[in-house]
TORKOL-4160 file (C-alpha; in steps of 0.2 Angstrom, whole numbers, padded with zeros to 4 digits, m for minus):
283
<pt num="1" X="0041" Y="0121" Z="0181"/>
<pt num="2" X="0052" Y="0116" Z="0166"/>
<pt num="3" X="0046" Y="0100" Z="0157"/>
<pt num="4" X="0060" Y="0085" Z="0158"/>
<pt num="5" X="0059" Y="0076" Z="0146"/>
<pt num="6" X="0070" Y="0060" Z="0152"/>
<pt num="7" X="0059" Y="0059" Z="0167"/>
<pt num="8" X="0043" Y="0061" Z="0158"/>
<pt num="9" X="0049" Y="0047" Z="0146"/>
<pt num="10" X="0054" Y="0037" Z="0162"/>
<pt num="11" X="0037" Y="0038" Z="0171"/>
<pt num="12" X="0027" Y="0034" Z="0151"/>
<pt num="13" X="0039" Y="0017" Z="0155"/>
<pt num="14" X="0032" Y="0014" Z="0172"/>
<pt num="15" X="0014" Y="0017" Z="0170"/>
<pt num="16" X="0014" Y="0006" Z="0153"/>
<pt num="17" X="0023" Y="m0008" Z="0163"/>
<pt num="18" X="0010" Y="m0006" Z="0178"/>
<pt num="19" X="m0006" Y="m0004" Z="0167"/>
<pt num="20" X="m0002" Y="m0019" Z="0152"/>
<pt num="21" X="m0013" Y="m0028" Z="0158"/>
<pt num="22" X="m0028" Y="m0017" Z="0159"/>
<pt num="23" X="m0025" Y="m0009" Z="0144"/>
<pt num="24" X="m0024" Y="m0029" Z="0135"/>
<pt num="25" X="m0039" Y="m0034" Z="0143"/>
<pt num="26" X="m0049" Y="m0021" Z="0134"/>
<pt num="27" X="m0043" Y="m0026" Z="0118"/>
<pt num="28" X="m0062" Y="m0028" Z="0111"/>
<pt num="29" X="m0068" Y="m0012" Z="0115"/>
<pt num="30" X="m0052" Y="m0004" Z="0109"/>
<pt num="31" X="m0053" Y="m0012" Z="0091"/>
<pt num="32" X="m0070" Y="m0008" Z="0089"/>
<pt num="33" X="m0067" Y="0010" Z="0095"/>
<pt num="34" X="m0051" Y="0010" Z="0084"/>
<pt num="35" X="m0056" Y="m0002" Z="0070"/>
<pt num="36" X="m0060" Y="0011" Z="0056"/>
<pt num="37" X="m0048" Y="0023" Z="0061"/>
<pt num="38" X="m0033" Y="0007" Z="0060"/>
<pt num="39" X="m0042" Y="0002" Z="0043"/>
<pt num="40" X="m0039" Y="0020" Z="0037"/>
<pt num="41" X="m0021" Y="0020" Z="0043"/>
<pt num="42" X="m0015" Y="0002" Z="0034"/>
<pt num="43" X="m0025" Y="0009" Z="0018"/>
<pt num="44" X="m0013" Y="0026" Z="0020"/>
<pt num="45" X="0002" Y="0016" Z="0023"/>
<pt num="46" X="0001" Y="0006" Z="0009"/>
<pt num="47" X="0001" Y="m0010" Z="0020"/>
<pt num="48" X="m0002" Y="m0025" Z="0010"/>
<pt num="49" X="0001" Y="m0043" Z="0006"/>
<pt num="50" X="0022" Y="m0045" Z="0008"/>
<pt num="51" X="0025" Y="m0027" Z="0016"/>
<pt num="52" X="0036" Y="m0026" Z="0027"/>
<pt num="53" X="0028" Y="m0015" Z="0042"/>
<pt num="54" X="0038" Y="m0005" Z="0057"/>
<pt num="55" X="0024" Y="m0004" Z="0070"/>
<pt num="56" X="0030" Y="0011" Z="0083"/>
<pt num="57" X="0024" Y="0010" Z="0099"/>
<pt num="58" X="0012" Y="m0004" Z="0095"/>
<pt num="59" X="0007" Y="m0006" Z="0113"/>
<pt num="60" X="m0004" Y="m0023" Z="0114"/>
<pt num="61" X="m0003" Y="m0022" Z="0097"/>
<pt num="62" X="m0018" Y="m0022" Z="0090"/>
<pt num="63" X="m0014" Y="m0014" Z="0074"/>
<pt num="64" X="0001" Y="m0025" Z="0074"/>
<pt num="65" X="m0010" Y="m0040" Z="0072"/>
<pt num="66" X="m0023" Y="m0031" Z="0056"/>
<pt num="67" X="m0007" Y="m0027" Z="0049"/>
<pt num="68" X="0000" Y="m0046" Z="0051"/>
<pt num="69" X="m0017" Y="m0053" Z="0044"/>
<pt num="70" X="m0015" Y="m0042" Z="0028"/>
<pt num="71" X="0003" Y="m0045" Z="0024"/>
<pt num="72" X="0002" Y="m0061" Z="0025"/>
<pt num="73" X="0016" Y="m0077" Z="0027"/>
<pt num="74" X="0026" Y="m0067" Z="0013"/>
<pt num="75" X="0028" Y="m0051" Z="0026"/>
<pt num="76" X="0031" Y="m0047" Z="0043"/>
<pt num="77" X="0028" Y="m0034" Z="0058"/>
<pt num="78" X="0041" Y="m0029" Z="0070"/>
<pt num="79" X="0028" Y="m0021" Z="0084"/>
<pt num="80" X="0041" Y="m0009" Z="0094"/>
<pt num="81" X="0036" Y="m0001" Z="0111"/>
<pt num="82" X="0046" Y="0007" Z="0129"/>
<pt num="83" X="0036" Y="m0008" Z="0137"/>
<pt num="84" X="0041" Y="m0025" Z="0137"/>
<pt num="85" X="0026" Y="m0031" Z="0147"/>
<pt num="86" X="0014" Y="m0022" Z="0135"/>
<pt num="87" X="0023" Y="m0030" Z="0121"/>
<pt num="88" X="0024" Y="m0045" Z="0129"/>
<pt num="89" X="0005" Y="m0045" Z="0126"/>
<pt num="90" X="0006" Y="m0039" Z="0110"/>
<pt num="91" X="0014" Y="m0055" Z="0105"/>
<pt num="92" X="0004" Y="m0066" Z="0113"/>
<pt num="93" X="m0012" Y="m0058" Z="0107"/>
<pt num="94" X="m0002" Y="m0062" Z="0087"/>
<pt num="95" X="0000" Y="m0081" Z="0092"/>
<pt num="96" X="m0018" Y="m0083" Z="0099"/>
<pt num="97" X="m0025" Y="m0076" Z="0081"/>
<pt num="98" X="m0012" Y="m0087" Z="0074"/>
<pt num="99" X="0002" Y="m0076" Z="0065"/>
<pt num="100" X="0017" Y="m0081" Z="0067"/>
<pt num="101" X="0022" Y="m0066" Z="0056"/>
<pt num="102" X="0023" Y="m0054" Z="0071"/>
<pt num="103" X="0039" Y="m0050" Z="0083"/>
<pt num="104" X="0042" Y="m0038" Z="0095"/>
<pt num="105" X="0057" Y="m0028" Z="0099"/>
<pt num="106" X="0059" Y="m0015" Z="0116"/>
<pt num="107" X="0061" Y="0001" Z="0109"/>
<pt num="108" X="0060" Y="0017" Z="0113"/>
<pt num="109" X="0052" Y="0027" Z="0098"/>
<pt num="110" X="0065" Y="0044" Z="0096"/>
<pt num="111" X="0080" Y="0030" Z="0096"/>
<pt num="112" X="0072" Y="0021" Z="0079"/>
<pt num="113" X="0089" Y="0026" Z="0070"/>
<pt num="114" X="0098" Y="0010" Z="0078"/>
<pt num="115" X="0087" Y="m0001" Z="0067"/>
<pt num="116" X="0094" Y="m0003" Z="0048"/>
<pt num="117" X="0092" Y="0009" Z="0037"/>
<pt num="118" X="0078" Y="0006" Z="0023"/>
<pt num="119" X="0073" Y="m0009" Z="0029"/>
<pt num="120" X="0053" Y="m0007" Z="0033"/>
<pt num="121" X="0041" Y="m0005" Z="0016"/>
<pt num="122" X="0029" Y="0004" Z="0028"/>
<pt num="123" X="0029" Y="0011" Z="0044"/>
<pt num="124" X="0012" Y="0013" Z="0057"/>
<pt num="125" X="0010" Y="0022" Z="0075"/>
<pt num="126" X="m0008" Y="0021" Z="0081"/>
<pt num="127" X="m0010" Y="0034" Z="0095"/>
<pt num="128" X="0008" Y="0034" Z="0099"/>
<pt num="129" X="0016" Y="0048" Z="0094"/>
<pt num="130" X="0008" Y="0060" Z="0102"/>
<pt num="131" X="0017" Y="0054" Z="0119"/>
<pt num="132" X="0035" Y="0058" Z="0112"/>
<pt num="133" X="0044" Y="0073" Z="0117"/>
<pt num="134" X="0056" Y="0074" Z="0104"/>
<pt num="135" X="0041" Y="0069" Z="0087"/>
<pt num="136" X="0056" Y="0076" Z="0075"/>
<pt num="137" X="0067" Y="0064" Z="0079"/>
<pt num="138" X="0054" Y="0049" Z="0080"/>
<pt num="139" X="0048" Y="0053" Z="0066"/>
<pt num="140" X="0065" Y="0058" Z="0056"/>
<pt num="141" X="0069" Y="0040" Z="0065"/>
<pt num="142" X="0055" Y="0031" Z="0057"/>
<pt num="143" X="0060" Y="0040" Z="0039"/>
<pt num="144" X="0077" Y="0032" Z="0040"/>
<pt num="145" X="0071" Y="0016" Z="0043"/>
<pt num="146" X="0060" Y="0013" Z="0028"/>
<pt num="147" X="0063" Y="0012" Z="0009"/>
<pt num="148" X="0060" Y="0024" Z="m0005"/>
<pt num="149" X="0043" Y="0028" Z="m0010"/>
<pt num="150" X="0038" Y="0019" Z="0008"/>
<pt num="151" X="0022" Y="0026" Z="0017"/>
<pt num="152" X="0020" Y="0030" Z="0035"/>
<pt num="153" X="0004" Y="0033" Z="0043"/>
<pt num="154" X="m0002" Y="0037" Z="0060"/>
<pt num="155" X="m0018" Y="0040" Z="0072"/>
<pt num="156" X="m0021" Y="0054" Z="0082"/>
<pt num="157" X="m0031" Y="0063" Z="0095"/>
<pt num="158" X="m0044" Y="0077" Z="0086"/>
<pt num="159" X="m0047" Y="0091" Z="0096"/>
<pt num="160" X="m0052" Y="0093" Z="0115"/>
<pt num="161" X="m0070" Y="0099" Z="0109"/>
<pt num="162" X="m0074" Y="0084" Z="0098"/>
<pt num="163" X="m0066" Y="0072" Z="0110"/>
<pt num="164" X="m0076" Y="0074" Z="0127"/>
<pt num="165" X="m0075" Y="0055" Z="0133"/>
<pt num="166" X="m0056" Y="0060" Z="0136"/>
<pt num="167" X="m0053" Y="0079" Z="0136"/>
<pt num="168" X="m0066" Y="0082" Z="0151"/>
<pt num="169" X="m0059" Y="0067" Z="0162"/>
<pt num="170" X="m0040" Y="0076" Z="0158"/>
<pt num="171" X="m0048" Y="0093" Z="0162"/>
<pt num="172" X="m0058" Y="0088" Z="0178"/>
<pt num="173" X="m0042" Y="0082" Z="0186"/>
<pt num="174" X="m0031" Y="0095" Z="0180"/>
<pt num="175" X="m0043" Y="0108" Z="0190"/>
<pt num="176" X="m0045" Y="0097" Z="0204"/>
<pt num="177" X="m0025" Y="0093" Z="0206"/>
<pt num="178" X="m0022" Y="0111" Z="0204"/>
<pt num="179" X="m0011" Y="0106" Z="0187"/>
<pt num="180" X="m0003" Y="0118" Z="0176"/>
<pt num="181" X="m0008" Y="0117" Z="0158"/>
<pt num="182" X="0005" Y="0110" Z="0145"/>
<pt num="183" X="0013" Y="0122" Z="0138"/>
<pt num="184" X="0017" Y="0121" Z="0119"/>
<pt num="185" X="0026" Y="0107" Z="0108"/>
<pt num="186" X="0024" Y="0096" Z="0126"/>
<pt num="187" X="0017" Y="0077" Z="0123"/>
<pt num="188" X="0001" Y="0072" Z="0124"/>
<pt num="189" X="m0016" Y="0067" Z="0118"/>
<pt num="190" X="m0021" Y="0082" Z="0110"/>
<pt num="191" X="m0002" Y="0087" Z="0105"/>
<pt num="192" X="m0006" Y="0082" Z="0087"/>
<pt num="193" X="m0024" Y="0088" Z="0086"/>
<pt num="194" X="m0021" Y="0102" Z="0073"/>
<pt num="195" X="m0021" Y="0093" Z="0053"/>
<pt num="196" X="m0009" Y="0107" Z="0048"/>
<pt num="197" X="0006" Y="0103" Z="0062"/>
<pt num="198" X="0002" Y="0086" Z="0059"/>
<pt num="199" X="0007" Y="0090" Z="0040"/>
<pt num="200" X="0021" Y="0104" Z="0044"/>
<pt num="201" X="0029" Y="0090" Z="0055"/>
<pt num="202" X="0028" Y="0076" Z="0043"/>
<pt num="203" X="0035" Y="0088" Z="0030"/>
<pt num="204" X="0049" Y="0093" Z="0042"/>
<pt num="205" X="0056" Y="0075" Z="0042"/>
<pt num="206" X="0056" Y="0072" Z="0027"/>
<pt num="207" X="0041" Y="0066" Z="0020"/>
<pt num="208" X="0030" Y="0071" Z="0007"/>
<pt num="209" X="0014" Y="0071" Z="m0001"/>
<pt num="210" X="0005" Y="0071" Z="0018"/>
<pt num="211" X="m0014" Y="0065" Z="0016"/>
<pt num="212" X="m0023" Y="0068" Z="0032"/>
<pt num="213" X="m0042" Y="0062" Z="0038"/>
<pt num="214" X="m0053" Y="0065" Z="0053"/>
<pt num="215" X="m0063" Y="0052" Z="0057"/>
<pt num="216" X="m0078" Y="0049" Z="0069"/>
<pt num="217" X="m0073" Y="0037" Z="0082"/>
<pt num="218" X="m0087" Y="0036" Z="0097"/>
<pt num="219" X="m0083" Y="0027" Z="0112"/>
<pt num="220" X="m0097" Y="0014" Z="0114"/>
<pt num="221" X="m0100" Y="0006" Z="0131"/>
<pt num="222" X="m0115" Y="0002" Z="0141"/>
<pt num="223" X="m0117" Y="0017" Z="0154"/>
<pt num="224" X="m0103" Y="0031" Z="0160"/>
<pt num="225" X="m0099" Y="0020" Z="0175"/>
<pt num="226" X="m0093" Y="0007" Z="0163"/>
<pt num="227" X="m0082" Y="0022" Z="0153"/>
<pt num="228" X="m0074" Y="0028" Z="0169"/>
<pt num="229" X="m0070" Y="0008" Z="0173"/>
<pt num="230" X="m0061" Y="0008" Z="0154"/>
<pt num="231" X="m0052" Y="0025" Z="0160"/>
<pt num="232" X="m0046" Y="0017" Z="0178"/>
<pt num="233" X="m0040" Y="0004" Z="0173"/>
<pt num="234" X="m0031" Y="0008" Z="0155"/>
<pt num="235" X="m0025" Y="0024" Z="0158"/>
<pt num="236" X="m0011" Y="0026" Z="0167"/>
<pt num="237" X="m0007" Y="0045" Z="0163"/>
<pt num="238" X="m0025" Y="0050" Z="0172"/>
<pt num="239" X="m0018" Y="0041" Z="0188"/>
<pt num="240" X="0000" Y="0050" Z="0184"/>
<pt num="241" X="m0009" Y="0065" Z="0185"/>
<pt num="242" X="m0018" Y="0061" Z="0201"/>
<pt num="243" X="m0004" Y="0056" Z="0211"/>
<pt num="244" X="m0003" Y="0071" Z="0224"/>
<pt num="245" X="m0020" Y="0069" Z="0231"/>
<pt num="246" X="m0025" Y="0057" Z="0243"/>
<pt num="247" X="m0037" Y="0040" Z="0241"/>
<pt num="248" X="m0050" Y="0048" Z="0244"/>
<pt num="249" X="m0050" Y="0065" Z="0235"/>
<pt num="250" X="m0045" Y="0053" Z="0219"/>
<pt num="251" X="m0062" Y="0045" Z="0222"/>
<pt num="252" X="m0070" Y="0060" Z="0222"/>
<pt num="253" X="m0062" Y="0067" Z="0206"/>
<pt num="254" X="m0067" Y="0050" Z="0198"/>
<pt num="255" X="m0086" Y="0053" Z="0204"/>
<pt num="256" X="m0085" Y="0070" Z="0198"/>
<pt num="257" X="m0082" Y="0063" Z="0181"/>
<pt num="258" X="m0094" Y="0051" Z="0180"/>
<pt num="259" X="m0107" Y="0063" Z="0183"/>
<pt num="260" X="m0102" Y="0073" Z="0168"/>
<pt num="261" X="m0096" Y="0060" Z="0159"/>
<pt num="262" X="m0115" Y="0054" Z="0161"/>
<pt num="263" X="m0121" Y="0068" Z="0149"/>
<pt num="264" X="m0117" Y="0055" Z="0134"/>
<pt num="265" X="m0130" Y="0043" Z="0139"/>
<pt num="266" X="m0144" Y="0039" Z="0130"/>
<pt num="267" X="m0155" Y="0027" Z="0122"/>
<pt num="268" X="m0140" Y="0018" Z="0115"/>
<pt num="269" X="m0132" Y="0020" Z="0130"/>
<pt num="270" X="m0115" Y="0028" Z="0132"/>
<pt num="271" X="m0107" Y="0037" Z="0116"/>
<pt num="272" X="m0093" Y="0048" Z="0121"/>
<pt num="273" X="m0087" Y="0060" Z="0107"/>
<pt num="274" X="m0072" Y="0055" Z="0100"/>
<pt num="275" X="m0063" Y="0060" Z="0085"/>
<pt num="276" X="m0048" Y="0055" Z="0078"/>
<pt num="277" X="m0034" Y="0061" Z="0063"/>
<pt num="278" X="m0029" Y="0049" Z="0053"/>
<pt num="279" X="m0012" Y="0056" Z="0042"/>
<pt num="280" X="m0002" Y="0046" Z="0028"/>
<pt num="281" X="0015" Y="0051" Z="0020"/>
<pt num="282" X="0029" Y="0046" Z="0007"/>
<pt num="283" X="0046" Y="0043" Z="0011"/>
């Protein structure tokens, strides 16, 4: 089957507008997962008091709101996403910690050549651009928008092996839905898993002097049950994914990953491997 991209990019729409809300309301566990790996990012990006940060698909915009608190009343954020409902929490989640230095704007990531050109002193995506079909032109998008000598930086998914708390729920159903494996260049999680594409892409739109980290990132959560409750109700592409099989072979597949998912619980309860790739360029 060949991969279409204009649907695929109007079904990411509709599963962010269905699951804002879930996705928001883990908002705790997500910046302590997140945290170092967002620290990282703002400290590659060059993010600091009076930048002027583009935030690309921010989502609830968690990173929007670390990046408000260190530019300070002097800068600003402009947290960009497909989703006006996600964002829609982003902003509100920027009000509650009192920053009034945070907007948002709908917009879909590959059309960032609409926005003025060298206007942004730095530019952020935290696991974000792995979901675009067309990265060149996001990220060539994102090169226009900011000034000279400007830094971008980005988070990513590390490899399929070092990230079992999401690779083997993605596998599990992928067997059980009889799904094809994407074929190469497609989005997703794992799309930008390799340091050296990560480099080669940066490189290709324009960028230069590409600085790339991997950083440990454990999911932290009481027990696996707790794990497959963040998944259900954050994750929309698992559900995307599940969509041909009835009610209750779903349940079955989401059994089945518990159970495996129960092999990263200990005395500290559930850890599930996950590492991330943090990567910084110049403009």
């Amino acid at each position: 089957m060949t991969f279409d991209s204009a649907q695929y990019k109007i079904t990411t729409r509709q599963q962010w507008e269905e699951y804002a809300a879930g996705w928001n309301a883990w908002a705790p566990l997500l910046e302590t997962w997140l945290g170092e790996a967002t620290r990282r990012m703002l400290d590659l990006a060059g993010v600091d008091s009076g930048s002027r940060v583009l935030d690309v698909a921010a989502g609830a915009g968690g990173q929007s709101i670390a990046a408000g608190r260190r530019v300070g009343s002097d800068g600003s954020v402009v947290a960009t996403d497909l989703s006006p409902t996600i964002l829609e929490h982003a902003v509100d989640a920027a009000r509650a910690a009192g920053l009034d230095n945070v907007t948002s704007r709908e917009l879909d990531g590959e059309q960032l050549h609409d926005l003025p050109g060298e206007s942004f002193d730095a530019a952020i995506s935290r696991v974000g651009l792995i979901y675009f079909p067309d990265r060149h032109r996001a990220l060539t998008g994102i090169h226009q928008a900011m000034r000279d000598a400007g830094r971008f930086a980005t988070v990513t998914y590390s490899t399929p092996a070092t990230t079992g708390c999401f690779s083997l729920p993605v596998s599990i159903i992928r067997d059980r839905a009889q799904l094809p494996a994407p074929e190469p260049g497609q989005p997703g999680p794992f799309s930008l898993a390799d340091p050296e594409v990560v480099e080669h892409e940066l490189n290709q739109a324009g960028f230069h002097d590409v600085v790339v980290d991997v950083i440990d990132a454990p999911v932290r959560l009481p027990s696996a049950a707790e794990c497959v409750r963040f998944e259900r109700e954050s994750f929309g592409a698992l559900h995307q994914m599940l969509g041909s099989m009835t009610g209750a072979d779903q349940e079955s597949v989401w059994a089945d990953i518990e159970s495996e998912l129960g092999q990263f619980e200990g005395d500290e309860g559930f850890v599930g491997p996950c590492e991330l790739v943090v990567a910084g360029a110049t403009r």
